[in-house]
N, C-alpha and C positions, 0 to 999 in steps of 0.2 A: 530478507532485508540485511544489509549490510550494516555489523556491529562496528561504528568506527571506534570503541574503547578495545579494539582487539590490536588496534596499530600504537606504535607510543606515543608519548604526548606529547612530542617536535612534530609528530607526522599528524596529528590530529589537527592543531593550531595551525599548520599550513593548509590542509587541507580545507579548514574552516574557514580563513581567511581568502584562499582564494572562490572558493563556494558565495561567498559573501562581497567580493570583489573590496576587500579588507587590506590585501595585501600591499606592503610598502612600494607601491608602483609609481612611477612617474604621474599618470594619470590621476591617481587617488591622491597624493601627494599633493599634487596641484589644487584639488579642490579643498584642501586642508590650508595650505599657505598659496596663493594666486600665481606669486611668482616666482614658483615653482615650475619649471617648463612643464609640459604634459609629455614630450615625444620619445620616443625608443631611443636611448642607448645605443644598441645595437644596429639600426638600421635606419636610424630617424623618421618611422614613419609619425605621423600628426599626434598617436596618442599611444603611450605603453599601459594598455590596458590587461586584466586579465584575459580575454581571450584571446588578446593579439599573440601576450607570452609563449600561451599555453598550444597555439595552433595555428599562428599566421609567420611571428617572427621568421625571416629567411636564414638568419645567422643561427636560429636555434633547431635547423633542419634533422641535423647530424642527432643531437641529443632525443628531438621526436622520434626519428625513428629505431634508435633504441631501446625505449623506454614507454613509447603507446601504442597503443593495436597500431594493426595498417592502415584503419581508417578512424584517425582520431577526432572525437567532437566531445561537447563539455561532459554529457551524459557519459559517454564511455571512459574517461579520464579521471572525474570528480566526482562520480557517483557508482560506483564500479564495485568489482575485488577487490578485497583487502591488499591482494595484492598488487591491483591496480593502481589502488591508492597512496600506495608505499613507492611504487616509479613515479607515481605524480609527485609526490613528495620529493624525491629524490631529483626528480628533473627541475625540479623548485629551486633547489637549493645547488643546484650544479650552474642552472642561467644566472643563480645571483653570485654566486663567484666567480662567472665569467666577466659578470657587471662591473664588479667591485676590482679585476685586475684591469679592468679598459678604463678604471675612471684614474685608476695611479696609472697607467700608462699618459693619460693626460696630464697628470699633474706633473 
């Protein structure tokens, strides 16, 4: 069993939140306030969801295959090695900084 008190407590809270599909996403956002769009940032698909982030986005090709096995799915990503969990984390927080310069690039 994997201790996730062995990662730190930014990497635990990400990981929990997307485990729990928690995460400040378009999608989840949406069901919080309505209109709130629900779609990708990145790619505009219908819904930015955790799995879409985590294993579909096209924009976030480059950052997958750095940082999750070669054949990534939520079991091996979100539930994994510590230090699997720590690129998950890491790749968390790299797609939302890409987010966060695409949305001042609009502004």
């Amino acid at each position: 069993m994997i201790k996730i008190r062995t990662i730190s407590r930014k990497e635990q809270v990400t990981i929990f939140r997307l485990r729990t599909q928690h995460a400040p996403l378009n999608y989840h956002l949406n069901r919080i306030k309505p209109q709130h769009p629900p779609m990708c940032p990145f790619c505009n698909d219908q819904f930015e969801t955790t799995d879409h982030l985590l294993l579909h986005c096209p924009n976030l090709d480059d950052l997958r295959q750095d940082l999750f096995p070669p054949t990534p799915d939520i079991t091996n990503i979100l539930y994994s090695t510590t230090d699997q969990l720590k690129n998950t984390s890491k790749f968390y927080h790299m797609a939302m900084g890409r987010r966060a310069n695409a949305h001042r690039l609009l502004d």
